[in-house]
C-alpha positions in Angstrom: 0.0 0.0 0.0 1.3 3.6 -0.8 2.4 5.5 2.1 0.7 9.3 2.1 2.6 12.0 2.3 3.0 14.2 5.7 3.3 17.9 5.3 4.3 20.2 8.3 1.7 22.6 9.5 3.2 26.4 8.7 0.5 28.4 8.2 0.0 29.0 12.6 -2.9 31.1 13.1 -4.9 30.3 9.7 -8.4 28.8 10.0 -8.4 26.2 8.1 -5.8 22.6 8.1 -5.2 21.4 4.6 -5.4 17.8 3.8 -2.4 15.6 4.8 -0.8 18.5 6.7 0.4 17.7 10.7 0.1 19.8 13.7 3.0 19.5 16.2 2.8 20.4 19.7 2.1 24.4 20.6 0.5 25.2 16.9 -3.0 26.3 17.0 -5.9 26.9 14.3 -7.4 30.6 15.1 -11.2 31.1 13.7 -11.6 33.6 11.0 -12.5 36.4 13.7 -9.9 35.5 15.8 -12.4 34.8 18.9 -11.5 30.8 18.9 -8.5 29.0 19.0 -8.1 25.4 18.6 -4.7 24.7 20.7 -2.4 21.1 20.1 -0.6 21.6 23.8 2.4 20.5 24.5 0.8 18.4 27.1 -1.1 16.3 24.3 -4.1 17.9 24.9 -6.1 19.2 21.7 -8.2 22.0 23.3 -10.4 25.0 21.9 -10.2 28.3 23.7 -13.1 31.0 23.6 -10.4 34.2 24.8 -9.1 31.8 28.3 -12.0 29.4 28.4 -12.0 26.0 28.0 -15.1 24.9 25.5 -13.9 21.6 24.3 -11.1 19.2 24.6 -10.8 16.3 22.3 -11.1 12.9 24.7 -12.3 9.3 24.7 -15.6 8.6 24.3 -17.3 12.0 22.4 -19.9 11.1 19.4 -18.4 10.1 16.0 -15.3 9.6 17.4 -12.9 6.7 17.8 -9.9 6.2 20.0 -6.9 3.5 20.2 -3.8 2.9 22.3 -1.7 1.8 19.6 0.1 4.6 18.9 3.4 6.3 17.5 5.8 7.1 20.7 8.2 9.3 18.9 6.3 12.9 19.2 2.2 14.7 19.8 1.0 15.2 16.4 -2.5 15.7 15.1 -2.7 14.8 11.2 -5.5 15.0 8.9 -5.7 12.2 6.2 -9.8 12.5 5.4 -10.0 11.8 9.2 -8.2 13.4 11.7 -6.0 11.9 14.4 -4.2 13.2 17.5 -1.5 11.3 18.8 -1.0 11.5 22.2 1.9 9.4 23.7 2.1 11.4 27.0 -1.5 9.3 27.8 -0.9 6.5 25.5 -4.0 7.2 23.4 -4.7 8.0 19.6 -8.4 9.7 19.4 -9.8 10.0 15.8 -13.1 11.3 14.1 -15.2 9.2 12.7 -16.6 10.5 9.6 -18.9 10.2 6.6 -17.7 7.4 4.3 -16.1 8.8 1.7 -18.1 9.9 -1.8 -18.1 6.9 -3.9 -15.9 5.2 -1.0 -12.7 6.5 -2.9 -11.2 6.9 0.2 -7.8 7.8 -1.7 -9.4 11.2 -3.6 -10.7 12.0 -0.3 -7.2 11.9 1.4 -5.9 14.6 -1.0 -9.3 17.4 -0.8 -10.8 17.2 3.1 -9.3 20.2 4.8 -10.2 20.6 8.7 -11.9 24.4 9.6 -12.2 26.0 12.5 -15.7 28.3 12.5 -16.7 31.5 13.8 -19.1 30.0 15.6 -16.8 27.8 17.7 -17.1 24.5 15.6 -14.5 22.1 14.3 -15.8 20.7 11.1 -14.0 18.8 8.7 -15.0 19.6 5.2 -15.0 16.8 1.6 -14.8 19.8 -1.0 -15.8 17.7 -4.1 -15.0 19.4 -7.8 -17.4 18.7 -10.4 -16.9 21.1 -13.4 -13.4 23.1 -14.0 -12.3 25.5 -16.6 -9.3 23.5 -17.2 -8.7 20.5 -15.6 -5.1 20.5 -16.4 -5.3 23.1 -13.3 -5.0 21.7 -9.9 -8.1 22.4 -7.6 -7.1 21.8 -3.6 -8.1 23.3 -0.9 -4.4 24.0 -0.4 -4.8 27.3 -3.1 -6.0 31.0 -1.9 -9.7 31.3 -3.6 -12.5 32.6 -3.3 -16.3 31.2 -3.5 -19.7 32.3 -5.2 -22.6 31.0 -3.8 -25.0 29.1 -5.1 -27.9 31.4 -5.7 -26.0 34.2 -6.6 -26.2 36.6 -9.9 -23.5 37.6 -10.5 -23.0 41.1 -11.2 -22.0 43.0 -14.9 -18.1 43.5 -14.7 -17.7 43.4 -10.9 -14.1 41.3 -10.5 -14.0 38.5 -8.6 -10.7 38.0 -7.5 -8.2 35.9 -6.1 -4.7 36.4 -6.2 -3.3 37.2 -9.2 -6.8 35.6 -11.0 -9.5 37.2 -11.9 -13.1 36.6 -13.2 -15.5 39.2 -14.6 -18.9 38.7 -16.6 -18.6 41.1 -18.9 -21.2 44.0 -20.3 -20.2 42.1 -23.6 -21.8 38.9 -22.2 -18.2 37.1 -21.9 -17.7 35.4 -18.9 -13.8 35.6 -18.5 -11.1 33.8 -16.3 -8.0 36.1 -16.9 -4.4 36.7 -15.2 -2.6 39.9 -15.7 0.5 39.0 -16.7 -0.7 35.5 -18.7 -4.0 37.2 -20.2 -7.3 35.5 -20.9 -7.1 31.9 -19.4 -10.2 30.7 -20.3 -13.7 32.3 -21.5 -17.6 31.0 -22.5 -17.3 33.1 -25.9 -20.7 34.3 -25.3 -20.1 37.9 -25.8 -22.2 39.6 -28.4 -24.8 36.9 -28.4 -27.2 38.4 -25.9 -26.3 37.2 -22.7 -27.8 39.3 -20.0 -27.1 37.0 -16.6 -24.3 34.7 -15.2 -26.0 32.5 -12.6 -24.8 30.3 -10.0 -28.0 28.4 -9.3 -29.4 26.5 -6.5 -29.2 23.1 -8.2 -25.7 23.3 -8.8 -25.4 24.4 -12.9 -23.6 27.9 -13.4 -25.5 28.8 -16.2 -25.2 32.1 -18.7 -28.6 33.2 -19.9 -30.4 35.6 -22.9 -33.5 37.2 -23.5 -36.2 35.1 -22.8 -34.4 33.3 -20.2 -32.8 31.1 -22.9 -29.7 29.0 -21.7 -26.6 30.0 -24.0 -23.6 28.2 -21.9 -23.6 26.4 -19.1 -21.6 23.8 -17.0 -23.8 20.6 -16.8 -23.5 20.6 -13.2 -27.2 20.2 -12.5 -28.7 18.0 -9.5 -25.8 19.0 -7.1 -27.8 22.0 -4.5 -25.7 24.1 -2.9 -22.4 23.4 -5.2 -20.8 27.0 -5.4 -18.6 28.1 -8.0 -14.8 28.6 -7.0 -11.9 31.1 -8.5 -8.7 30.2 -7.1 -5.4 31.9 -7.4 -3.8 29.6 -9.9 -6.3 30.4 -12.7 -8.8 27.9 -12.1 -12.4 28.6 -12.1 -14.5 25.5 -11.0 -17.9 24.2 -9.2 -17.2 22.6 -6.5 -19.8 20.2 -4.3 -18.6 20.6 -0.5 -20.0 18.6 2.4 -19.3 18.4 5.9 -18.1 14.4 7.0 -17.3 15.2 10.8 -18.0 18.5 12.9 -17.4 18.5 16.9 -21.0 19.4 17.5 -24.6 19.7 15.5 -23.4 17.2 13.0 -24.4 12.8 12.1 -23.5 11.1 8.9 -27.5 11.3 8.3 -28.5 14.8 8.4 -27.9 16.8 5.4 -26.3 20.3 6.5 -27.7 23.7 6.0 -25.2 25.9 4.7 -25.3 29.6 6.0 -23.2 31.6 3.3 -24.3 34.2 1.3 -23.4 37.2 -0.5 -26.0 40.0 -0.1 -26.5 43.3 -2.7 -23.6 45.5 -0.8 -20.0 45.4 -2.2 -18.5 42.0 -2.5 -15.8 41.7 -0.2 -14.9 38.2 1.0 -13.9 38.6 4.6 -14.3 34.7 5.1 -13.7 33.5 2.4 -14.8 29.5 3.5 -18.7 28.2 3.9 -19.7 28.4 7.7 -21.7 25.2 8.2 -24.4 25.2 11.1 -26.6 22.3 11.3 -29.9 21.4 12.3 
């Protein structure tokens, strides 16, 4: 069997762990608006902090969560490969979610797209983001890359830029929806312009779709029958829809309840403070 790779943990502070990366003792996750902090101590102890109080330590026995004793002695670590382990040899114990099983049980994609977030609202949720359409699949899409998202239900707006990074993506007056980069031009485009397109939607069901008059459909993606995918412009010049779905959150959350997702752009200027779904559940 192939061994998975093991990336250190540098970005201390961020909100988010990306897939296959390892905490090491004293590194912390820190919630988008700083209030929570999700500490690895260098007592073995994976605790989150709201300012000095205690709101939740990882231990045996908590819902959806497994736990072991065998273990690797050498050093505390806590490692996300789909699910997410601390290793705790100062007690002796390995403690692990227990998530959803994997989409299409291809536990191997999963490995290399589930990234681990840490929520304004306190919660630790670990996140499948699942791409279904890209621009140019030649492109990697990860979690790993800056981006930003467009929610589903959103029109998006004549030639307001969304960007991220160096990318940028803009539905044009002309009715061209264009992925560009300064430096390396036009990446990509829907060579719609001039044909009467009057709205670039991403919908509810999933399809980004560019419409005319009359509501008639002149481009689209074909990503139907996926609600609440959101379209996704990342730094490296790829523009894709991507289906994400909580598999494991510290509270609010079982393999059988579908999550309601609370993200949405509203009519004011589009700034992406946070630029990750927040995920509360029922």
């Amino acid at each position: 069997m192939a061994t998975l790779p093991r990336y250190p943990f540098t970005e201390n502070g961020s909100s988010v762990l990306l897939p296959l990366h390892e905490m090491s003792a004293g590194q912390y996750l820190q919630s988008p608006d700083k209030r929570f902090k999700m500490i690895l101590q260098p007592d073995g102890n994976l605790a989150i902090y709201d300012g000095a109080n205690t709101v939740w330590v990882a231990v045996a026995g908590q819902p959806y969560t497994s736990g072991g004793t065998k273990i690797d002695n050498s050093k505390i670590y806590f490692y996300l490969m789909y699910y997410a382990f601390l290793n705790d040899p100062s007690r002796n114990r390995m403690w692990g979610t227990a998530n959803s099983t994997p989409l299409n049980n291809d536990i191997w994609g999963a490995y290399n797209r589930t990234y681990l977030s840490l929520q304004n609202d306190g919660n630790l949720v670990v996140v499948d983001s699942v791409p279904v359409w890209a621009s140019n699949s030649a492109i990697p899409i990860s979690p790993s890359i800056d981006s930003v998202y467009i929610a589903a239900g959103t029109t998006l707006e004549v030639d307001r830029r969304y960007v991220s990074g160096g990318t940028t993506l803009i539905f044009q007056s002309d009715g061209n929806l264009v992925v560009s980069n300064g430096p390396l031009g036009v990446l990509w485009a829907s060579w719609t312009q001039n044909k009467g397109a009057t709205r670039a939607v991403m919908q509810e069901d999933g399809n980004f779709v560019i419409y005319g008059v009359n509501n008639t459909p002149l481009w689209f993606t074909g990503t139907a029958g996926r609600p609440g995918a959101m379209a996704k412009v990342q730094a490296n010049g790829s523009f894709s829809i991507v289906s994400e779905k909580p598999v494991w959150a510290r509270f609010g959350f079982t393999p059988t309840i579908l999550p309601k997702r609370v993200f949405n752009f509203d009519n004011g200027p589009w700034v992406p403070i946070y630029e990750r779904p927040l995920w509360t559940f029922n």
